[in-house]
Residue frames as qw, qx, qy, qz and C-alpha x, y, z in Angstrom:
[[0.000, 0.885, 0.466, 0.000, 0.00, 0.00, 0.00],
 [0.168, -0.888, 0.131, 0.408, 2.67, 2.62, 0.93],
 [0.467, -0.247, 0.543, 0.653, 4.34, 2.05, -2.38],
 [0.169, 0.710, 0.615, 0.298, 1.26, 2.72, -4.29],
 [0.189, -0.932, -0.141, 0.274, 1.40, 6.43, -2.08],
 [0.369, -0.653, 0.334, 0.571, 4.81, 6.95, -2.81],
 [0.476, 0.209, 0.576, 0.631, 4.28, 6.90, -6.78],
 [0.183, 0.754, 0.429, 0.462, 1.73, 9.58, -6.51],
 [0.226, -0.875, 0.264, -0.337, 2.88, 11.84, -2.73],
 [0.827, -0.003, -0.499, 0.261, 6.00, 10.42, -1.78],
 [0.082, -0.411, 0.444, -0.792, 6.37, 12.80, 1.16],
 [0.740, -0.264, 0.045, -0.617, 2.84, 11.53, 2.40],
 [0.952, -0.022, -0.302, 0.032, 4.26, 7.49, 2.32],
 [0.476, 0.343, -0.445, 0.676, 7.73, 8.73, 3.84],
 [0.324, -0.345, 0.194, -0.859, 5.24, 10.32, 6.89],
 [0.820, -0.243, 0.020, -0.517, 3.32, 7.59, 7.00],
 [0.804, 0.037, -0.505, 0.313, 6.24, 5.29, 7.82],
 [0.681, -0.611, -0.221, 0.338, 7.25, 7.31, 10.82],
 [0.495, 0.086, 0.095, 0.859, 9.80, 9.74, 9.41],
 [0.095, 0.815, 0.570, -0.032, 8.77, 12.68, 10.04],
 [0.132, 0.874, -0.200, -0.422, 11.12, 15.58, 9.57],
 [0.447, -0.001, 0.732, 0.514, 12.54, 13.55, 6.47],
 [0.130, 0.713, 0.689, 0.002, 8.77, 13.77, 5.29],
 [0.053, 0.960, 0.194, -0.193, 8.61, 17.68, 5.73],
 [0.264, -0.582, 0.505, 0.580, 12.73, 18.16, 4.15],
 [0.273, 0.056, 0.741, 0.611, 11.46, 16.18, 0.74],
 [0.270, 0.595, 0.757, 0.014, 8.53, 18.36, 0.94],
 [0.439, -0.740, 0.108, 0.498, 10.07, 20.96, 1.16],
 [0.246, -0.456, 0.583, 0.625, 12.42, 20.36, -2.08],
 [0.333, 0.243, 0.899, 0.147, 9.63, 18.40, -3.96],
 [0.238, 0.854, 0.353, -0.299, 6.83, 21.35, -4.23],
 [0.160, 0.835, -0.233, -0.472, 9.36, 23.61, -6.21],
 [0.334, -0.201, 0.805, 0.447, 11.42, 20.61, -7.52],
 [0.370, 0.445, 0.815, 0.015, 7.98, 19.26, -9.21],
 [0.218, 0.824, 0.124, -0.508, 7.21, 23.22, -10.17],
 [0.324, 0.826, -0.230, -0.399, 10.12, 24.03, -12.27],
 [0.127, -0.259, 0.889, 0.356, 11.09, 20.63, -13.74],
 [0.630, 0.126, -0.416, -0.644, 8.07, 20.16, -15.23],
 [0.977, -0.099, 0.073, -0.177, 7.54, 16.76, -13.14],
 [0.658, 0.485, -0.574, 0.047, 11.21, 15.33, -14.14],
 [0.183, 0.375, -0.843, 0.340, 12.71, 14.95, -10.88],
 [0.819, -0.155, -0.077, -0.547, 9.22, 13.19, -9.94],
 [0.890, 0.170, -0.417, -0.073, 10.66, 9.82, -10.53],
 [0.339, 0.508, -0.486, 0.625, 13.85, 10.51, -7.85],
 [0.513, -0.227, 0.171, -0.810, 11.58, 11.41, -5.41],
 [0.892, -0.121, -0.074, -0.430, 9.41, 7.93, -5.62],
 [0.832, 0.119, -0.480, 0.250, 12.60, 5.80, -5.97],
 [0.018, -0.470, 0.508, -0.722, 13.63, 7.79, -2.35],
 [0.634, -0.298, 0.217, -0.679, 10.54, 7.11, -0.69],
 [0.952, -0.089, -0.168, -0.240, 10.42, 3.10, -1.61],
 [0.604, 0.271, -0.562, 0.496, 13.97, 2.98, -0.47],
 [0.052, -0.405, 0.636, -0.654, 13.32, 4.50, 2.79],
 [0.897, -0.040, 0.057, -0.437, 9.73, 2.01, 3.06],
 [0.870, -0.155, -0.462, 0.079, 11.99, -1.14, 2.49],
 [0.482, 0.302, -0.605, 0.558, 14.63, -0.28, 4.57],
 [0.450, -0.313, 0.428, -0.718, 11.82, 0.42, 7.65],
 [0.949, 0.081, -0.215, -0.215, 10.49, -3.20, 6.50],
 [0.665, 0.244, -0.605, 0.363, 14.12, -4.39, 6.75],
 [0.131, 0.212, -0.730, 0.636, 14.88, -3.22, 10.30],
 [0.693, -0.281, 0.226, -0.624, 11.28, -4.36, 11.54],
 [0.959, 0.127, -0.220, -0.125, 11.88, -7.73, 10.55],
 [0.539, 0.310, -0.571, 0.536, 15.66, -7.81, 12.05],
 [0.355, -0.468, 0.368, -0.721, 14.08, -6.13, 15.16],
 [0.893, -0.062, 0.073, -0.440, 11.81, -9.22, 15.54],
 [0.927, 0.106, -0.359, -0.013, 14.24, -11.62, 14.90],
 [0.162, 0.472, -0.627, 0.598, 16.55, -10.84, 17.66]]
């Protein structure tokens, strides 16, 4: 589900994992980034957000297995 979010507000999926001044720094750069590239550095942006979703996946699952 939070990878679906993070193709369309990847600030909003980066928030809704728990980050939360991450969340408000890529929103920050995103709003103007998205302005005056015409959408380009979109894609950056989504491949951030599912990298910081697995890597909260990865250390829940290493938490638990300890």
């Amino acid at each position: 589900m939070l990878y679906l979010v993070a193709l369309l507000l990847p600030p909003l999926s980066i928030l809704l994992v728990g980050r939360i001044f991450l969340s408000i720094l890529v929103f920050v750069i995103w709003i103007p980034a998205i302005i005056f590239s015409g959408g380009l550095t979109h894609p950056m942006f989504i491949l951030l957000a599912w990298i910081i979703i697995f890597q909260t996946r990865e250390d829940r699952r290493e938490r638990r297995g300890d």
